[in-house]
C-alpha positions in Angstrom: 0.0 0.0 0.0 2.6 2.2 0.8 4.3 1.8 -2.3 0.9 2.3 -3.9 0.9 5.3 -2.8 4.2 7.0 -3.0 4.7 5.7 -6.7 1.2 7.6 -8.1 2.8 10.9 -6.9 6.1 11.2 -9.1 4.2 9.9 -11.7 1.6 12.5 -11.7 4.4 15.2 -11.4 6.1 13.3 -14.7 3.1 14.1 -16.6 3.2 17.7 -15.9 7.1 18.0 -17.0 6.1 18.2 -20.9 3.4 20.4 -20.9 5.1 22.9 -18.8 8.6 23.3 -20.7 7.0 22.6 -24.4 7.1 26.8 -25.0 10.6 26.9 -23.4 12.2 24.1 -25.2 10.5 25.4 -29.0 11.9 28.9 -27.7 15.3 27.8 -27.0 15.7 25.5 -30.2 15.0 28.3 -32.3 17.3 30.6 -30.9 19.8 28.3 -31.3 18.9 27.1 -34.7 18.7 30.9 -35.4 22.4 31.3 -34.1 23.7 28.4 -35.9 22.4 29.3 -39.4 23.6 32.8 -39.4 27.3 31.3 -37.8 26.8 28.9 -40.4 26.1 31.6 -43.4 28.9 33.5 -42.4 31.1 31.4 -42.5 30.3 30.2 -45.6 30.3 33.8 -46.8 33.8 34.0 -45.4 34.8 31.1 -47.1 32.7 32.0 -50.5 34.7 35.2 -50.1 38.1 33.4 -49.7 37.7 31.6 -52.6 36.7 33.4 -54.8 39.1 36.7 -53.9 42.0 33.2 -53.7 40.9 32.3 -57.1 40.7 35.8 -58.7 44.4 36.6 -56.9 45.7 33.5 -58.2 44.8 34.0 -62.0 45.4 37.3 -61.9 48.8 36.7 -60.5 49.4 34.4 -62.4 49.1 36.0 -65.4 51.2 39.2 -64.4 54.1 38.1 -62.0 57.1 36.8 -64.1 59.6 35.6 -62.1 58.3 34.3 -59.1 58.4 30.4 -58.6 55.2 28.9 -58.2 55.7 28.2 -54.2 57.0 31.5 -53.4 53.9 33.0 -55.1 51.2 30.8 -53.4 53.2 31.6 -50.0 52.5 35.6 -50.7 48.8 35.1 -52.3 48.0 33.7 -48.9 49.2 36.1 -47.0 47.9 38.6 -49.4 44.2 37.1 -49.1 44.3 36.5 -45.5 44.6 40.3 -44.9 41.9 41.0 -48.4 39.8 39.1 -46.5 40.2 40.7 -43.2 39.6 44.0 -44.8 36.8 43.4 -46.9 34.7 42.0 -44.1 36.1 44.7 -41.4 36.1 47.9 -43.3 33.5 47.1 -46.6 36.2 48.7 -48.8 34.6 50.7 -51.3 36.3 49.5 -54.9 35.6 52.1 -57.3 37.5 54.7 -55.0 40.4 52.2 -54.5 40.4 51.6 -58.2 40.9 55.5 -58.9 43.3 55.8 -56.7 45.2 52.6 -57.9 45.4 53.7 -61.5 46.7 57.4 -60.7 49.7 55.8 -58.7 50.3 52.9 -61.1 50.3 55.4 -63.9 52.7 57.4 -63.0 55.1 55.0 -61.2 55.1 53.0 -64.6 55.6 56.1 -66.8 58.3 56.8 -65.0 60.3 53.3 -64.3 59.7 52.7 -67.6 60.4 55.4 -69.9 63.6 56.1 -67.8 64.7 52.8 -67.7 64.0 52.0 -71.4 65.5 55.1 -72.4 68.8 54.2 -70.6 68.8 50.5 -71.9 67.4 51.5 -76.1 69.8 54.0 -76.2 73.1 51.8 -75.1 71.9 48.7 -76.2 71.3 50.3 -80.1 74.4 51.9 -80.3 76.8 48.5 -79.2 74.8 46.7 -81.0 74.8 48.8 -84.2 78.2 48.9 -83.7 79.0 45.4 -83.8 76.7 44.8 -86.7 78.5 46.8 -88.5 81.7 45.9 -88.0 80.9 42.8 -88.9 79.1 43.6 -91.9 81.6 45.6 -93.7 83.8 42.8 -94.0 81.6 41.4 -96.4 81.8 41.7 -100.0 81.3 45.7 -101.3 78.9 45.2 -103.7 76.7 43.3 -101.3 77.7 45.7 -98.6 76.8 49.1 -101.1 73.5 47.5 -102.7 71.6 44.9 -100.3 73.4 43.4 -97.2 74.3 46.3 -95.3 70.3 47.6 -94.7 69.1 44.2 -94.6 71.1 42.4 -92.1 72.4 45.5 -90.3 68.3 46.9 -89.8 67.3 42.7 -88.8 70.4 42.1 -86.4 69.6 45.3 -85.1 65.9 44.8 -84.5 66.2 41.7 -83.0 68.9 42.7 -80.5 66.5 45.6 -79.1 64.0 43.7 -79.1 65.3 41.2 -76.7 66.8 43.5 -74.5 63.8 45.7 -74.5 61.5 43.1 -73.7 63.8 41.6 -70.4 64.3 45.4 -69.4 60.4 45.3 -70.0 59.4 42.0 -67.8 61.5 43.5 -64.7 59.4 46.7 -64.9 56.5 44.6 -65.1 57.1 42.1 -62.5 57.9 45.3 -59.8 54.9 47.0 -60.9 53.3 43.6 -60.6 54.6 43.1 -57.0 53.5 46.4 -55.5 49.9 46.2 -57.2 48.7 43.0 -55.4 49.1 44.8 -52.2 46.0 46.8 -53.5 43.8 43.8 -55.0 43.5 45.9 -58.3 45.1 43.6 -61.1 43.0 44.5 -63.6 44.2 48.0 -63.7 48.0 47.3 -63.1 47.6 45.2 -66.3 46.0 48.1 -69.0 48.1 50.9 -67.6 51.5 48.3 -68.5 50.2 47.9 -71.5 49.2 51.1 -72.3 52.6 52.0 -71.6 54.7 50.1 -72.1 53.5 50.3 -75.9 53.5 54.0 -75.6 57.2 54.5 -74.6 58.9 51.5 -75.4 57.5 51.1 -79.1 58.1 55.1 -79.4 62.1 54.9 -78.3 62.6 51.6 -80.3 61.6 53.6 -83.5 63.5 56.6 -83.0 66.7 55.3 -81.9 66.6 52.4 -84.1 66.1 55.0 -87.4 68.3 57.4 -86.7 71.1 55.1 -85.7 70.5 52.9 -88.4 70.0 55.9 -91.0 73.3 57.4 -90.0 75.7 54.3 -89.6 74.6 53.2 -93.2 75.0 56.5 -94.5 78.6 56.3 -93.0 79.6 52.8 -94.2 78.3 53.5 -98.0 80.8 56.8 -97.5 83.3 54.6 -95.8 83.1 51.9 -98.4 83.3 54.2 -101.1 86.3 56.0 -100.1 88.4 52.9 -99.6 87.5 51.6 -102.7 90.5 51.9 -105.0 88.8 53.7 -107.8 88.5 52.6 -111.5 90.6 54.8 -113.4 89.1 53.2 -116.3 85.7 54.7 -115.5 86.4 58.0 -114.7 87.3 61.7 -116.0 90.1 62.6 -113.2 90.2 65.3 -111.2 87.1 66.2 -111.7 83.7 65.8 -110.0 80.3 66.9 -110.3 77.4 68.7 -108.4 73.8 68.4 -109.5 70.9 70.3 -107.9 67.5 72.6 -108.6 68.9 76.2 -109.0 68.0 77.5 -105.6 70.5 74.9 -104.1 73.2 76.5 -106.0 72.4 80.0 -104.8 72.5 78.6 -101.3 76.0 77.3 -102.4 77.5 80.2 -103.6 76.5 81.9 -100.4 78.8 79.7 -98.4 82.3 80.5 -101.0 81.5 77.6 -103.3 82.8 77.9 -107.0 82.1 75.9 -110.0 83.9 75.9 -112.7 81.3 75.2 -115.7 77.7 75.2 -115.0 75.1 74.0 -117.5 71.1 74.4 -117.1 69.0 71.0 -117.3 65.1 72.7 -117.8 63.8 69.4 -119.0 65.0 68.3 -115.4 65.3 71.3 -113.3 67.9 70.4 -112.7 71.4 72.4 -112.7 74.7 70.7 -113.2 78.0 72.1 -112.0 81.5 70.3 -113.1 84.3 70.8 -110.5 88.2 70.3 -110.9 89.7 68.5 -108.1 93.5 68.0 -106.7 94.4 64.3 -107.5 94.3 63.5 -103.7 90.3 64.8 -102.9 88.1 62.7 -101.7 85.1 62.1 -103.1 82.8 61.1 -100.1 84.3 64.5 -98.5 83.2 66.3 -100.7 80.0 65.0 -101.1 79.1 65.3 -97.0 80.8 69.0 -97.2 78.2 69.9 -99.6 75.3 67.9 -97.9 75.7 69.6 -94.7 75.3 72.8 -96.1 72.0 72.4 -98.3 70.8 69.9 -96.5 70.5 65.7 -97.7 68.6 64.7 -100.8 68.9 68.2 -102.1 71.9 67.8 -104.3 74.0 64.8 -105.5 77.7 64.8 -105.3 79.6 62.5 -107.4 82.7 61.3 -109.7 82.4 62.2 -113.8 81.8 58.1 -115.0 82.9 57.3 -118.2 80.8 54.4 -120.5 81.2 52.3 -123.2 78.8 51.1 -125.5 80.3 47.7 -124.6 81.6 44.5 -126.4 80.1 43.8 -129.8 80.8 40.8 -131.8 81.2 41.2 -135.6 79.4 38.2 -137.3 81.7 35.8 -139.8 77.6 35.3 -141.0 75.6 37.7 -143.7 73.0 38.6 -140.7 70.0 38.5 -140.3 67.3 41.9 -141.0 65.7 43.4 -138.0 61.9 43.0 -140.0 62.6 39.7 -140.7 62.9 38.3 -137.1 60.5 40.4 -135.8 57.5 42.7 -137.4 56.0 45.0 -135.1 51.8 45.6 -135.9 51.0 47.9 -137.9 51.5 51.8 -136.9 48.2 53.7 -136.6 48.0 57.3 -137.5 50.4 59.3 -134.6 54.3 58.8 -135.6 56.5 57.0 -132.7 59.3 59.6 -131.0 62.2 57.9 -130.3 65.4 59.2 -128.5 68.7 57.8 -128.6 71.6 58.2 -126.4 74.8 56.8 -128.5 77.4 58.2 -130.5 76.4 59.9 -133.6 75.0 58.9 -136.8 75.9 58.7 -140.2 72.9 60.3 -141.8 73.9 60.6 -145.5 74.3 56.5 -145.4 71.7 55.6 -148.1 70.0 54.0 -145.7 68.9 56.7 -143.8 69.1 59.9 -145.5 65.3 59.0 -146.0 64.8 58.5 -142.3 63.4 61.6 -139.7 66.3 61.7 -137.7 67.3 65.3 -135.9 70.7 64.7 -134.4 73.1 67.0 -132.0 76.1 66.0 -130.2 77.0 66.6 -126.5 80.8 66.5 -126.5 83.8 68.6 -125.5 84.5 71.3 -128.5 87.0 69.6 -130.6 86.7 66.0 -129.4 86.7 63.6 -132.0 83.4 61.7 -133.0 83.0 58.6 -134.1 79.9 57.2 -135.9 79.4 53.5 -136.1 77.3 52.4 -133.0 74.9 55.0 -133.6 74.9 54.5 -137.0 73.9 50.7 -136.5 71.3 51.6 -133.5 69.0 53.9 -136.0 69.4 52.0 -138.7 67.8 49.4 -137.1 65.1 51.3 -135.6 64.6 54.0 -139.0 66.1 52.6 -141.9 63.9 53.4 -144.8 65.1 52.5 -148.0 64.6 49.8 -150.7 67.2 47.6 -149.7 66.6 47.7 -146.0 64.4 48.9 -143.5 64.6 49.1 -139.8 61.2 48.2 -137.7 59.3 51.7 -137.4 60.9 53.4 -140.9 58.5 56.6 -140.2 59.7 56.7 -136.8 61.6 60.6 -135.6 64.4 59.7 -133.8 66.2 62.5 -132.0 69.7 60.9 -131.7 72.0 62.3 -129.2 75.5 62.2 -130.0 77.7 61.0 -126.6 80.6 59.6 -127.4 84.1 60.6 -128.5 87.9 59.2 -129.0 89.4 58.8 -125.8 93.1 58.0 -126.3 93.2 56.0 -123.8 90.1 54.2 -123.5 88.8 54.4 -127.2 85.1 55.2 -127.6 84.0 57.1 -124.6 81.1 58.7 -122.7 80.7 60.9 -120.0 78.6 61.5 -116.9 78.0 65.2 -118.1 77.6 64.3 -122.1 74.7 61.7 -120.6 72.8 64.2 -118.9 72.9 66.9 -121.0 71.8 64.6 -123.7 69.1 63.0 -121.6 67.6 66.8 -120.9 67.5 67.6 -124.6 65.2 64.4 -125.4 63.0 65.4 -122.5 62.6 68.7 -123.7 62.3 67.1 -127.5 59.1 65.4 -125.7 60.1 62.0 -126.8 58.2 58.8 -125.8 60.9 56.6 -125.0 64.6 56.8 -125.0 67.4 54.1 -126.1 70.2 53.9 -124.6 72.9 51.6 -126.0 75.9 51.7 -123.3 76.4 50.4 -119.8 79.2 51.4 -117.5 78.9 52.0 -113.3 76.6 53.5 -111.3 76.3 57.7 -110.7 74.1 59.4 -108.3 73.5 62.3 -110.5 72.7 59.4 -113.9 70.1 58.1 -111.2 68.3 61.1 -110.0 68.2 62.4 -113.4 66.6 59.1 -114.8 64.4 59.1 -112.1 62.9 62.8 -112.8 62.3 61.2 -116.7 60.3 58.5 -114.8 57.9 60.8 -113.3 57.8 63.0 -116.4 56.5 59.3 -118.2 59.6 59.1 -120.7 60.3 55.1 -120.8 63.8 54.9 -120.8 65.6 51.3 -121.7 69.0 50.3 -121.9 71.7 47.6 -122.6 71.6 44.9 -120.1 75.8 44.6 -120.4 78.4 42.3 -122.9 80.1 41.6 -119.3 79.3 37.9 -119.2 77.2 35.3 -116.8 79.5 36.4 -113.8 79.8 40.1 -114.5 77.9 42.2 -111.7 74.7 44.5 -112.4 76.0 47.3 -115.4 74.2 50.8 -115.2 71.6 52.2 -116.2 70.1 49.4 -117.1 70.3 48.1 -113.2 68.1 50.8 -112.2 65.0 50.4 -111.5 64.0 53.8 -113.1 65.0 51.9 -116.7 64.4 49.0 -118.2 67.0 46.4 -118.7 67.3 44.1 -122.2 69.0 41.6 -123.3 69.4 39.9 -126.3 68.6 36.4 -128.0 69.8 34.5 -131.0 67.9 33.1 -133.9 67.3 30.0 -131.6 65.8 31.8 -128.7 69.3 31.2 -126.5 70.4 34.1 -124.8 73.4 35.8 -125.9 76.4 34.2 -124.5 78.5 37.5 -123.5 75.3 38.8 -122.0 74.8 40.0 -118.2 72.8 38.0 -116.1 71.0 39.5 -112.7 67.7 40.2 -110.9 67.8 43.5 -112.6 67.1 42.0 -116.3 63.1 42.8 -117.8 63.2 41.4 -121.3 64.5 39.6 -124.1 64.9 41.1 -128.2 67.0 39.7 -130.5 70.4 41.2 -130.9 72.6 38.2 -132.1 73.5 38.8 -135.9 72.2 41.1 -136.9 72.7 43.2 -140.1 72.9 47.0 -139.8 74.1 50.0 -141.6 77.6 51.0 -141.1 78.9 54.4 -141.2 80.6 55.5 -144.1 78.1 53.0 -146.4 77.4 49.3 -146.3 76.1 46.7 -144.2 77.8 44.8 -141.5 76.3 42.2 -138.6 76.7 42.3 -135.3 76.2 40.5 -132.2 75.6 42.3 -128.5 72.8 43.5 -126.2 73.2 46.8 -127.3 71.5 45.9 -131.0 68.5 43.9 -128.9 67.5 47.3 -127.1 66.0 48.8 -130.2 63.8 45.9 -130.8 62.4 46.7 -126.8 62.3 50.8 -127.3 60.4 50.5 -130.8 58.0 48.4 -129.5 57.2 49.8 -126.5 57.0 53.6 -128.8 54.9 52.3 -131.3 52.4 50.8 -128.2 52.0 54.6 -126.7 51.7 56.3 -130.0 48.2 54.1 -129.6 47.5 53.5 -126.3 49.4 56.9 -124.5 47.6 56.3 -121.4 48.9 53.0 -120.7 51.2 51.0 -119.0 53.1 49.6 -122.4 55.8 47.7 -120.8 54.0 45.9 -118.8 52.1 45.2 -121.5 54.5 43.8 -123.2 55.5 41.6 -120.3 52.5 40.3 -120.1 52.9 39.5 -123.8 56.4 38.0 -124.0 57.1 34.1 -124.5 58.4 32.8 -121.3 61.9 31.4 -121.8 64.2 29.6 -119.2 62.7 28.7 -115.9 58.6 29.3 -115.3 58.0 32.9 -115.1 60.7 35.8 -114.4 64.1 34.9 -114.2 67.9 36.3 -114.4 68.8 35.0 -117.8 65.7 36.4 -119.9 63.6 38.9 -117.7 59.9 38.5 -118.3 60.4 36.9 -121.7 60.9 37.3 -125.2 59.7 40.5 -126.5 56.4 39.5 -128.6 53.9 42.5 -129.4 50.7 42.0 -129.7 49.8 41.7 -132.8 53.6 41.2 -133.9 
């Protein structure tokens, strides 16, 4: 019983227990379900947050550091996101100010480092460099040196040795810039304002230094090279040299005590020529930078009085062959060709050509003695017009300008001055093309002023050279101003005397050939010099119909492909086949 009744009373009390706490208990789990899901959300926000400020450090980081190692750079990001993270959550940075900021002080710390330390480093690294270049350079051949090797390898070697420097000099100034942007969290920004600048500064000094040094050391080695040459003696008038320039150049010269002894007026070229006796010792590249530094570069051109030849020509043991009957040119239309010549004079009471149109005037020293048979041969196969023999374009007017004399020494001459005066008279004749029928070296003053007929649309061509397969480039016909033919045999072989060379446009026949020779007669000859004609009256009969053309590249376009596929050094474009021929 008395267990009966002690047991009922806990057990009523046991029952009351739940319904009494139920409000307590609910109150206290959600309070601490409350507590835990916001302890919970922030630290998964703290984590989101790590991550993703880890993961945007890290390929941001990775992209702009350049020489850190792999564990050194984790070890900083840490560190670096560690306090980010701190500082985000503590202080809600603001990032648009931060970004401002950033960019003013990256901006100019870059401009600075940069530009200073590229400056420094583009500067000494061009001029050793340059330096060494050429050194090396000219000890290669001349001709490479003067025409192709010295710009191409010295500008490359050059480039490429800034370029590396430049860019290591570059990656430490990136890598420091690098360094101190983390700190800030702004990558983004450090990485335009590098690039901005760096392609700002480094691309401008590269340029500049890299021009102006390269422009002045191979000004100096083609007037280095030239002066150590030992000069041909064989192609030049001693003791003499020659200034040509627009008349206002020549006032400027006179100012500063400069006297010439003979000046001539070139109005077809505008050109003023002035012929200067010199001591046996002077120096030609001297005198050429002592006249460039008082009127300025590329106003005047200073050089030696060249002599030419109309080359090596092969009489034939055979009868020859007529120019019409290895090629006919189509028929003429109404307006008459005008042909220039440049070649020695002509014989124009031979029977063959006292029918012809041909105005001749000679451009030699007064009393020189003149021969006659080159020219002679050159119009008759152009002119001719008689019964027995006629050249290709018989109601052609050719204006022939006499340039050669007797040269005790050298034989059948040419000068510098007797080519330019003559090549200023057929301007001024208002020719359409000239022939020229000699080769001998290059001349600054031959080049300018066959550039200025260029522009003024006088096609001039010109003997490729009797030199040979090895022979190097022979002038005019080398530049690029002129046209450059060689000649062919009966059997479509080239010549075998002939020059061979990038420089070489076309092909004509000029082996064998019959001509008129001064004094009466006919004789045959072999040599490039008789192929030209073929070229200049083809390309003159062309523009007397189709003036507003391009008629030698029509004729390229037309001539039979001989050698190798397409252009090559032997033949030029092709054997020359007018339309219609």
């Amino acid at each position: 019983m008395a267990l009966a009744l002690v047991l009922p009373a806990p057990l009523a009390v046991h029952a009351q227990v739940p319904g009494a706490l139920t409000g307590a208990e609910e109150q206290v789990e959600d309070d601490v379900e409350e507590d835990v899901e916001e302890t919970v959300e922030d630290e998964i926000v703290q984590e989101e947050v790590e991550e993703a400020i880890e993961e945007e450090v890290e390929e941001q980081a990775g992209e702009l550091v350049l020489g850190y190692t792999e564990a050194a750079f984790e070890d900083s990001v840490e560190e670096d996101v560690q306090e980010d993270v701190e500082e985000v959550i503590e202080e809600e940075i603001v990032e648009e100010a931060v970004e401002e900021n950033v960019e003013e002080t990256v901006e100019e710390t870059v401009e600075e480092q940069v530009a200073e330390t590229v400056t420094e480093d583009v500067e000494e690294n061009v001029e050793e460099t340059v330096e060494e270049t050429v050194e090396e350079t000219v000890a290669q051949d001349v001709e490479e040196i003067v025409e192709e090797t010295v710009e191409e390898e010295v500008q490359e070697e050059v480039a490429e040795a800034v370029e590396e420097e430049v860019q290591e000099d570059v990656q430490e100034q990136v890598a420091q810039t690098v360094e101190e942007s983390l700190e800030t969290g702004v990558e983004q920004t450090v990485e335009q304002t590098v690039e901005q600048n760096v392609d700002q500064v480094v691309v401008a000094q590269v340029e500049v230094a890299v021009e102006e040094r390269l422009e002045t050391e191979i000004d100096d080695i083609l007037d280095a090279v030239e002066s150590d040459l030992e000069v041909d003696e064989e192609r030049i008038h001693r003791e003499q040299w020659l200034v040509m320039a627009e008349p206002e150049v020549f006032e400027e010269l006179t100012e500063k005590g400069y006297l010439f002894d003979t000046v001539t007026d070139l109005p077809a070229l505008g050109m003023r020529l002035a012929e200067v006796a010199g001591p046996s010792s002077f120096d030609i590249t001297e005198v050429r930078r002592g006249v460039l530094d008082v009127v300025g570069k590329d106003r005047a051109e200073v050089d030696l009085n060249h002599i030419y030849t109309a080359g090596t020509q092969l009489a034939s043991a055979s009868e020859g062959v007529t120019p019409r009957s290895v090629m006919a040119l189509p028929s003429q239309a109404e307006a008459t060709p005008r042909i220039g010549m440049i070649d020695s004079s002509v014989d124009t009471a031979h029977p063959a050509l006292v029918e012809s149109q041909i105005e001749s005037r000679v451009f030699v020293g007064k009393g020189a003695e003149v021969p006659e048979f080159h020219g002679t041969a050159i119009a008759s196969i152009i002119a001719a017009n008689s019964q027995d023999y006629q050249g290709l374009a018989p109601g052609a007017e050719v204006y022939a300008a006499g340039v050669f004399e007797i040269d005790e020494e050298h034989g059948e001459i040419a000068s510098t001055v007797s080519l330019l005066r003559a090549l200023d008279w057929l301007i001024s004749s208002e020719v359409d093309v000239v022939n020229i029928s000699l080769a001998g070296p290059p001349n600054r003053l031959l080049e300018a002023a066959l550039g200025r007929a260029q522009e003024q649309d006088v096609v001039v061509l010109a003997a490729a050279g009797n030199g040979g397969p090895v022979a190097g480039p022979m002038y005019p016909a080398a530049y690029d101003s002129v046209v450059a033919v060689t000649a062919v045999d009966s059997r479509h072989q080239v010549f075998r005397l002939a020059n061979r060379g990038e420089y070489l446009d076309i092909a004509a026949p000029g082996v064998d050939l019959l001509h008129a020779q001064a004094g009466g007669g006919f004789v045959a000859s072999s040599g490039t010099s008789f192929a030209v004609p073929f070229a200049a009256t083809a390309a003159a009969s062309l523009l007397s119909q189709r003036p507003d053309e391009d008629v030698m590249s029509l004729l390229y376009e037309s001539a039979e492909d001989l050698g190798p596929p397409g252009r090559d050094d032997i033949y030029g474009h092709g054997l020359l086949r007018p339309a219609g021929g």
